[in-house]
C-alpha positions in Angstrom: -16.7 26.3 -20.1 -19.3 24.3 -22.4 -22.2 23.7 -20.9 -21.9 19.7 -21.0 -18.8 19.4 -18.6 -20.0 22.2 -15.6 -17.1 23.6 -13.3 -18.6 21.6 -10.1 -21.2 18.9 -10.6 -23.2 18.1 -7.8 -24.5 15.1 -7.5 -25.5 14.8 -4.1 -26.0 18.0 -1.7 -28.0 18.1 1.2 -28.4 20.6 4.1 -26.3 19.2 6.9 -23.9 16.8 5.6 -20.6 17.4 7.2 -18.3 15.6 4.8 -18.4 15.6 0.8 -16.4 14.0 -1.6 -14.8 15.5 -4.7 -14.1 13.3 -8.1 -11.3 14.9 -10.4 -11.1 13.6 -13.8 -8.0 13.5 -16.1 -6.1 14.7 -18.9 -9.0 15.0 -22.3 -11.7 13.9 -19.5 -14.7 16.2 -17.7 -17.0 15.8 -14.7 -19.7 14.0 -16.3 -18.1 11.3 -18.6 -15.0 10.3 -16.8 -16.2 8.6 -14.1 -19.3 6.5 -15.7 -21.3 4.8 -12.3 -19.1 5.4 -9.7 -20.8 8.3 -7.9 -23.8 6.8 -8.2 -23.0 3.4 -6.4 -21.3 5.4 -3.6 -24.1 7.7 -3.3 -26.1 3.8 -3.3 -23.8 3.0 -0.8 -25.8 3.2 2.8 -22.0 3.6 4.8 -21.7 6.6 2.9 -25.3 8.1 3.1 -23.1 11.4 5.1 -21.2 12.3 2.2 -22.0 14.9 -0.3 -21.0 14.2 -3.9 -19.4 16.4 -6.5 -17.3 16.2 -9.9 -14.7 19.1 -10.7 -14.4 20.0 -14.4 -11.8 22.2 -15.8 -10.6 22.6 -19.8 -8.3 19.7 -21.2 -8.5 17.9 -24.0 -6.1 17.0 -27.2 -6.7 20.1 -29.1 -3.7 22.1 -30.6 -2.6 25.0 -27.5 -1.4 28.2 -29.2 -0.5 30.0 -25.9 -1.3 33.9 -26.5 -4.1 33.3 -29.3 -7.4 33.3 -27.9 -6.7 31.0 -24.9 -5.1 27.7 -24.4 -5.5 24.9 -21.4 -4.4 25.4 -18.1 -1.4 23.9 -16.6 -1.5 21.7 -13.7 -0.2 24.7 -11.4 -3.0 26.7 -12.3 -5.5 23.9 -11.9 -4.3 23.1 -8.9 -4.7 26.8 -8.2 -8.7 26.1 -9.0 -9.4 23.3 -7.1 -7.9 24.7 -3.9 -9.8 27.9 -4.8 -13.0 26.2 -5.2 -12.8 24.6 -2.0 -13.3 28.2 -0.4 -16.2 28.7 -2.3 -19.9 27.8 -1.6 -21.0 24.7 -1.4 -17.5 23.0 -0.9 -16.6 25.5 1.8 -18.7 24.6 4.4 -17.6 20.6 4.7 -15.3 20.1 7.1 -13.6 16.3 5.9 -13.2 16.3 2.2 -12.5 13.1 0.2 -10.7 14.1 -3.2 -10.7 10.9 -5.5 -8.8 11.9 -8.9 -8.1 10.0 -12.1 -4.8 10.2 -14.0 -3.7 13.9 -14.5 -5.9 14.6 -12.0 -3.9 13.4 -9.1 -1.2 15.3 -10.2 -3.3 18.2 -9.9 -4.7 17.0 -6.3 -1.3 16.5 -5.0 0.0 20.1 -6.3 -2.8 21.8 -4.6 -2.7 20.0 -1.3 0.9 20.9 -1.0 0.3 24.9 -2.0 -2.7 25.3 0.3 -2.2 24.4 3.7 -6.7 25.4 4.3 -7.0 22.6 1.5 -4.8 19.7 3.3 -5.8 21.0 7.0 -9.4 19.8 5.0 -8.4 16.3 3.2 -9.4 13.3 5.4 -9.0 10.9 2.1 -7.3 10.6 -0.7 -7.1 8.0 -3.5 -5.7 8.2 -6.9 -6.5 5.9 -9.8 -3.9 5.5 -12.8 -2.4 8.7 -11.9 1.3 9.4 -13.2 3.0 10.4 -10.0 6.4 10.1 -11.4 5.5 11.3 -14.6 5.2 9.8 -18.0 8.8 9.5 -20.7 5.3 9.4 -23.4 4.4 12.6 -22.7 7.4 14.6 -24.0 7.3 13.4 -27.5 3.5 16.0 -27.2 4.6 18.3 -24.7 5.3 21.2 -27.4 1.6 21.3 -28.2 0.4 21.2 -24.8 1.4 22.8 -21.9 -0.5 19.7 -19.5 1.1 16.8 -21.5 4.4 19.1 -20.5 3.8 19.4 -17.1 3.5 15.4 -16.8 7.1 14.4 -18.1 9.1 12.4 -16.3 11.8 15.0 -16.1 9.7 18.2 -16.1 9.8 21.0 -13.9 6.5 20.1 -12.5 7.3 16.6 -11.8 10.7 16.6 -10.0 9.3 19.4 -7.8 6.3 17.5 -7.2 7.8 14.7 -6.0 10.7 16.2 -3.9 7.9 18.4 -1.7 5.4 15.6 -1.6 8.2 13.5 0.1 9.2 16.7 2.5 5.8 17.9 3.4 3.5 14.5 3.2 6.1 12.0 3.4 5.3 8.1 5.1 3.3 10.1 7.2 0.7 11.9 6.0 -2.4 13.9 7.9 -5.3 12.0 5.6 -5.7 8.5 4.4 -4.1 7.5 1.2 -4.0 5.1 -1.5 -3.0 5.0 -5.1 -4.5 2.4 -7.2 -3.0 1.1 -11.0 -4.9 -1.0 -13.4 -3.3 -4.2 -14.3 -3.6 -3.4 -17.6 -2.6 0.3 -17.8 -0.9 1.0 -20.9 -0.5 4.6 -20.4 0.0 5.1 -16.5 2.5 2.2 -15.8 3.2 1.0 -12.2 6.5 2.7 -11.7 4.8 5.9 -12.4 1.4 5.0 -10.2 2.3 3.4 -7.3 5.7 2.7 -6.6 6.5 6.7 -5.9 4.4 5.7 -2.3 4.8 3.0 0.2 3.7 -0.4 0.0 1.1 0.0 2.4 -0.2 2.6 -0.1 -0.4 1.0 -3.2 -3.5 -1.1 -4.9 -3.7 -2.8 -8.1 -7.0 -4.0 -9.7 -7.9 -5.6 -13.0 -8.5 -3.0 -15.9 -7.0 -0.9 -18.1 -6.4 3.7 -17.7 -10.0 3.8 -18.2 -12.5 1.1 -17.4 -10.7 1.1 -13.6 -13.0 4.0 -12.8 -15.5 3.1 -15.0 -17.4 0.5 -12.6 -20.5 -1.9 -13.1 -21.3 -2.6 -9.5 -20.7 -1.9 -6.4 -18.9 -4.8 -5.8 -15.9 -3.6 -8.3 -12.7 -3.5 -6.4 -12.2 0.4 -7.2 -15.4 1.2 -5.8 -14.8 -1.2 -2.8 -11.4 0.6 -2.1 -13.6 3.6 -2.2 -15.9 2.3 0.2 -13.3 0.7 2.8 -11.4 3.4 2.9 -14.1 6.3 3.6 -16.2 4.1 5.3 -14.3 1.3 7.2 -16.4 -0.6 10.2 -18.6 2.4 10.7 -22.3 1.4 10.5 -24.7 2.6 8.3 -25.8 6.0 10.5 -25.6 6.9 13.9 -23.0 8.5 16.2 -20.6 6.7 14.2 -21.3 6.7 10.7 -18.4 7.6 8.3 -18.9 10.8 7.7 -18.6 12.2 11.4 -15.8 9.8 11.6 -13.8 11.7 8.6 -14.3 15.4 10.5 -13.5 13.3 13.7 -10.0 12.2 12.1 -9.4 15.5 10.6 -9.8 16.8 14.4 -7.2 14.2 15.2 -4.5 15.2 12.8 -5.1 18.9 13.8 -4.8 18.4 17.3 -1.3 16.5 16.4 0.0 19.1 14.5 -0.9 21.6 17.0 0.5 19.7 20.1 3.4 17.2 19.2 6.4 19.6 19.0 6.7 20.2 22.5 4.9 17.5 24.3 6.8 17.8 27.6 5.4 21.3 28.4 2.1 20.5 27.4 -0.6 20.8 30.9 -2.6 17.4 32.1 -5.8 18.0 29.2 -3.0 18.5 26.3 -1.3 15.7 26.7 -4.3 13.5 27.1 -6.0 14.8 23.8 -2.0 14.2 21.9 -2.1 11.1 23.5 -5.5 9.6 22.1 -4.8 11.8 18.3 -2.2 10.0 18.1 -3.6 6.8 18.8 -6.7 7.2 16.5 -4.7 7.7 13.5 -2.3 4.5 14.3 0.4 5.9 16.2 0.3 3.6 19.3 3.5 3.5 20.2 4.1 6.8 20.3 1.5 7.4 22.2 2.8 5.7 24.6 6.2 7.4 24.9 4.3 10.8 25.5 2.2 9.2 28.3 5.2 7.3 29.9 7.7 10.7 29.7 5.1 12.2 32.2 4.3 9.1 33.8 5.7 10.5 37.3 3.5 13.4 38.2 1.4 12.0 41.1 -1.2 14.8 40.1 -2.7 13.6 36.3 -4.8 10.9 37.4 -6.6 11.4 34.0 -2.6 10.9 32.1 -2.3 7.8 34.3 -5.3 6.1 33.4 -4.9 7.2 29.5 -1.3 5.5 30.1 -2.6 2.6 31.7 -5.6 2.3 28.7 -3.3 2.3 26.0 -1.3 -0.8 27.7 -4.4 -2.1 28.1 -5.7 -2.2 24.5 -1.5 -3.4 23.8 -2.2 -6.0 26.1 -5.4 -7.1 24.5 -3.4 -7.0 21.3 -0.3 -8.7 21.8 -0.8 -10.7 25.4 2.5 -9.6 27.2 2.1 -10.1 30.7 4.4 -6.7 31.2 2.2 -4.6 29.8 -1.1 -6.1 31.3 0.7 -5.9 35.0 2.0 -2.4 34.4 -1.9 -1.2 33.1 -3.1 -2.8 36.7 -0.8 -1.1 38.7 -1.5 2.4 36.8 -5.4 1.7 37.7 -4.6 0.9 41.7 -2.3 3.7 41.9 -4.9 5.8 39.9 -7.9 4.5 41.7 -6.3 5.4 45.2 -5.6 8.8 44.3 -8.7 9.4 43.0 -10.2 8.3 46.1 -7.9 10.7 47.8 -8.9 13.5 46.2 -12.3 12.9 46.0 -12.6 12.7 42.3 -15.5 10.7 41.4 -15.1 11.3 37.9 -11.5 9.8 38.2 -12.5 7.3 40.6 -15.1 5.7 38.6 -12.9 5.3 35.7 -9.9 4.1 37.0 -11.9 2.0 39.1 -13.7 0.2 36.2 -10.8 -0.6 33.7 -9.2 -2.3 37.3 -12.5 -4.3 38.1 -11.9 -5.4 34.0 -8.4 -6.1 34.4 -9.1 -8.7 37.8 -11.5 -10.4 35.7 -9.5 -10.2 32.2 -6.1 -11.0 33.0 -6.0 -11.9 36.8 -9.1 -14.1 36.3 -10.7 -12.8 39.9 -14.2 -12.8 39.4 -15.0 -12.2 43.1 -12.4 -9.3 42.9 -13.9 -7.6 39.8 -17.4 -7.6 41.5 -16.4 -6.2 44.7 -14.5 -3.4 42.4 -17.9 -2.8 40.6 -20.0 -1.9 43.4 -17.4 0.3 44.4 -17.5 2.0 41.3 -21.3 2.5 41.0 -21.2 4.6 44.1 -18.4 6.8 42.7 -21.0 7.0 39.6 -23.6 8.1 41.9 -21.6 11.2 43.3 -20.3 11.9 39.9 -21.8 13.9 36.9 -24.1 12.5 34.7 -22.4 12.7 31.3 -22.0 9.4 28.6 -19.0 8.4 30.4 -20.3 7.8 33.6 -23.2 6.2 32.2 -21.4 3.6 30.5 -19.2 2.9 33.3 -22.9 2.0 34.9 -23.7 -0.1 32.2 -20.3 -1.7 32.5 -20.2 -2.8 36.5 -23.9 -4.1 36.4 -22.6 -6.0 33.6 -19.6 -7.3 35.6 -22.3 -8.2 38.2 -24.5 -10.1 36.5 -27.2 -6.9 36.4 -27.8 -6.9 32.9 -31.3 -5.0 32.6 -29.5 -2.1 34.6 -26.5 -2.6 32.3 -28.4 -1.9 29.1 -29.9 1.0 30.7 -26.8 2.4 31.3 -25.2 1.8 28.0 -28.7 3.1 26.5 -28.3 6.7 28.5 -24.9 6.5 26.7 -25.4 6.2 23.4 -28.2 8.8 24.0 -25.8 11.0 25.2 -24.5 12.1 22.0 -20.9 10.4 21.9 -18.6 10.9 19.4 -17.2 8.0 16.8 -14.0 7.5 18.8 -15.9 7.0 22.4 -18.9 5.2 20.7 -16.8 2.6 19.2 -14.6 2.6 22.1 -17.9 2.0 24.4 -18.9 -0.5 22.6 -15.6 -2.6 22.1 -15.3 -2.8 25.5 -19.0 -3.5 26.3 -18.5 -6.7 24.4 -15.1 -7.7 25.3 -17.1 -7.8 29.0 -20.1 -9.8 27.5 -18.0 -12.2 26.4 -15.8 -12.9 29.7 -19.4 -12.8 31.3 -20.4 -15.4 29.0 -23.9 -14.7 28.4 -24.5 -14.5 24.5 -28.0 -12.9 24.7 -26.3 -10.0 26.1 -24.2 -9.2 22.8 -26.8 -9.5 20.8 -29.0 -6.6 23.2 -25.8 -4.6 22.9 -25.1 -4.9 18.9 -29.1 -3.0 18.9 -28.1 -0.3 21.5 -24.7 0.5 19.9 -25.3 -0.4 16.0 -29.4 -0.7 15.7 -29.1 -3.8 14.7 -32.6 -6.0 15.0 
């Protein structure tokens, strides 16, 4: 390959990183021209400061193809082929989230490979795809005898109807990474029934620009590098136990442990339906969640299943506000927190015992109640191990009682504790749902520092 367009541009590696993202340029482009700015305002971007960044080139270009003389461009099989070879190679190898963000042909050859390589999609975290012909172009076949690539992107080529019909049976509404395809407004070559309308609604974006200048940036306040940035980085703060890149490997853990766990739910132990219960959760899947929890909601013995049951009402409740759900989550707790007791389950106590004391003061509006279930729970913390969990249930019930130097000690010993994304945020959310029934507003603001080192 010529020296000026490298196989694999890096453009940000470092030694620890655990997530990288991977641009993919187009039919006649290469990994140093396509894509103009845009790796370097998401390297600028402090959200993303986690993510490696590298460019894939491979030979395309408008040149006469005589296939058997000398050599000729690839097709977008044998690309495809590449890239999902490449990602078993040093340095890409290594990452454990990847975020693959491809330009026109280059989709096509993203898609292709994530469907042939089951290592490469058990990998993708994020997806996005910018003026890519999905459905194929009816422009293509008036060139495709000269070019094998403009071939493969007709409408009604081999390549194309294949394409499509796996990508709906293997990916489908549902699939294990974020997505999005994005169309220029003023896309003369990729048009929108070839971009975006092959996905869901809830897939598609459209910004202002034509096949080229919509990945051709000025600032980092373009809306192709804002999609970029919302999608890879979301709420997560700018480093920490939370930042976006631990959150892409966290969500790749998620979609693994649902594909590993959903088709028999009912004979999964205690511990495997917890962790399908939460996966599934994380990645939007509330409801059926639910259902898992509530088909095993009879076995006296998973105290943890109850209160995991009980949690995801809880966070329905705080959604929606139906009284069902917020009376069913209560009784869970009781029952839980008796059983716990029982069995002399501190761990289980303590928990149980918490999200009741918050549901007394949340819903039933028994502020006497909730404190009297506090103190209760701090001496279950006492017997129990201490891990993050029990020290944010610490931080939590001297919050409920008005203790709030000993509550940001506890949530301190928390976040110290080395949490992961998911509990972080999920400590935190609840730290300052309590703050606010508490109704002390110097108290958010001590929490914002603990949990996002804000000043």
């Amino acid at each position: 390959m010529a020296a000026e367009s490298p196989e694999l541009l890096e453009h940000r590696t470092t030694e620890n990183n655990p997530a990288a993202m991977v641009f993919v340029h187009g039919f006649s482009g290469d990994a140093l021209k396509t894509w103009g700015k845009f790796p370097d305002l998401l390297q600028a971007e402090k959200r993303l400061e986690g993510w490696d960044v590298y460019s894939l080139g491979y030979h395309t270009g408008l040149s006469l193809d005589v296939v058997g003389i000398w050599r000729a461009n690839p097709g977008l099989a044998m690309l495809a082929g590449l890239l999902a070879t490449r990602a078993t190679l040093a340095p890409l190898k290594r990452y454990r989230s990847l975020a693959l963000i491809a330009h026109s042909m280059g989709g096509l050859v993203v898609q292709r490979a994530i469907l042939d390589s089951s290592e490469l999609r058990s990998r993708v975290g994020y997806f996005l795809l910018f003026g890519t012909p999905s459905a194929g172009l009816q422009k293509a076949s008036l060139f495709e005898f000269w070019k094998p690539q403009l071939q493969d992107m007709g409408d009604k080529s081999e390549f194309i109807v294949g394409l499509r019909k796996q990508w709906t049976e293997k990916i489908g509404d549902l699939p294990t990474f974020e997505f999005y395809a994005t169309a220029g407004d003023e896309d003369q070559f990729v048009p929108p029934e070839s971009s975006i309308l092959p996905f869901p609604e809830a897939r598609r974006r459209v910004v202002r620009g034509d096949h080229l200048s919509i990945v051709k940036p000025a600032a980092v306040t373009d809306p192709s590098v804002q999609i970029v940035v919302d999608c890879l980085a979301g709420s997560a703060p700018e480093s920490g136990p939370g930042d976006s890149a631990l959150v892409a490997v966290e969500m790749r853990d998620f979609h693994k442990a649902i594909q590993l766990l959903q088709d028999h739910p009912e004979r999964l132990d205690e511990g495997g339906l917890v962790q399908l219960a939460l996966a599934l959760e994380s990645v939007g899947r509330q409801t059926e969640a639910i259902e898992v929890l509530q088909k095993r909601e009879a076995r006296p013995d998973y105290t943890d299943a109850m209160g995991t049951l009980a949690g995801r009402l809880k966070r329905r409740w705080l959604a929606h506000r139906a009284a069902e759900d917020a009376e069913k989550a209560c009784e869970l707790y009781q029952k839980g927190f008796e059983l716990s007791e029982q069995a002399a389950k501190p761990d289980q106590a303590f928990y149980h015992g918490i999200n009741l004391a918050f549901m007394q003061l949340a819903y039933r509006k028994q502020k006497a109640g909730a404190k009297e279930a506090a103190r209760k729970v701090l001496v279950h913390c006492a017997a129990a191990d201490r891990d993050k969990w029990c020290f944010a249930t610490e931080g939590e019930a001297h919050l409920l009682l008005g203790e709030f130097d000993l509550a940001m000690q506890g949530y301190q010993d928390a976040v110290n504790s080395n949490p992961s994304p998911r509990e972080l945020d999920s400590m935190y959310q609840q730290a300052v749902r309590v703050a606010s029934l508490v109704g002390d507003e110097s108290v958010a603001d001590r929490l914002q520092k603990i949990f996002r080192g804000g000043s």
